[in-house]
N, C-alpha and C positions, 0 to 999 in steps of 0.2 A: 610661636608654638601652635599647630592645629590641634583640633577640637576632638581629642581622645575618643569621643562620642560619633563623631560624623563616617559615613562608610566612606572607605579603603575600593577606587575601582581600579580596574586592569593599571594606571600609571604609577598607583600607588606606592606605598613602602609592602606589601605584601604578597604584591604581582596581583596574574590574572586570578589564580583559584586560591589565594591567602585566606585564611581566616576573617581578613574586613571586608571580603566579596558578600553583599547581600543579594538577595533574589531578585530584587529591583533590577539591579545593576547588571546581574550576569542576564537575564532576561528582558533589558533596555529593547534592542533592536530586534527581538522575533515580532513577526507577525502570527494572529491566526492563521492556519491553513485550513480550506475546506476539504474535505473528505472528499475523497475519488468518485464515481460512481460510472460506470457501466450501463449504455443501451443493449436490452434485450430484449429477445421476442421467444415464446413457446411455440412449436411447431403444433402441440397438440392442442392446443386451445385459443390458441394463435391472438393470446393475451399479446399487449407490446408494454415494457416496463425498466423502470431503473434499478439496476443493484449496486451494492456494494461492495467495494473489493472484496471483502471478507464472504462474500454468500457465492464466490465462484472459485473454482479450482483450475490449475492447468496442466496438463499431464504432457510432458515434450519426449517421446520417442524418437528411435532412429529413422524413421521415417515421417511423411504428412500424413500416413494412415495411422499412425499411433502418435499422434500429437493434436492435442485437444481439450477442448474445455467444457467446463458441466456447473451446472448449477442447476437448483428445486426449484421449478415453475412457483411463485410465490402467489399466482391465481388457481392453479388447477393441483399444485404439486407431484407435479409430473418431474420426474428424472431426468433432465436434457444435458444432452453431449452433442457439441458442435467439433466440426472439424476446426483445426486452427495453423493458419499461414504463417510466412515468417513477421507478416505486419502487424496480426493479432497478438503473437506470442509478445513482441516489442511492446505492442501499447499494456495490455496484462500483466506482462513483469514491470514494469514500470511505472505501473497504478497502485503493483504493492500487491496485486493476487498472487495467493501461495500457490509454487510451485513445484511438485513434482516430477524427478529426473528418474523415464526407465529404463531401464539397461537389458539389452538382449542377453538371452542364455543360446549363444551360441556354442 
């Protein structure tokens, strides 16, 4: 007979997400992740610094003239908007920056 008391993992009588899954158990195998962060530079005060996904936005238009990224100068807090390629948008969506889809009014 086992031990009414001991947790229940994934092989269990209660499967993966049964009632005898503890926190332990369903969180065994993650690791920490460290947070993303971003090289940038201000053009106006031509600070060079790191952000975090969260402090940048990306706006993807139908074109490369309307497609791009901004974030507040966190040295001088200046407004900046950079152009952004299709290799910028890849690594920024993919870092987890929120992104912005605009759509023309034609």
């Amino acid at each position: 007979m086992s031990d009414p008391l001991a947790p229940s993992g994934p092989s269990g009588p209660s499967g993966p997400s049964g009632p005898g899954m503890t926190a332990a158990v369903a969180f065994a195998g993650m690791r920490r992740v460290s947070p993303v962060v971003f090289k940038a530079g201000c053009p106006d005060c031509r600070g060079r610094f790191e952000l975090a996904a969260s402090a940048l936005r990306l706006a993807i238009g139908a074109t490369s003239r309307t497609t791009f990224y901004s974030f507040t100068c966190p040295e001088c807090g200046s407004a900046v908007r950079k152009p952004a390629g299709e290799r910028v948008v890849e690594l920024l969506t993919g870092g987890g920056v929120r992104t912005l889809r605009l759509h023309s009014t034609v």
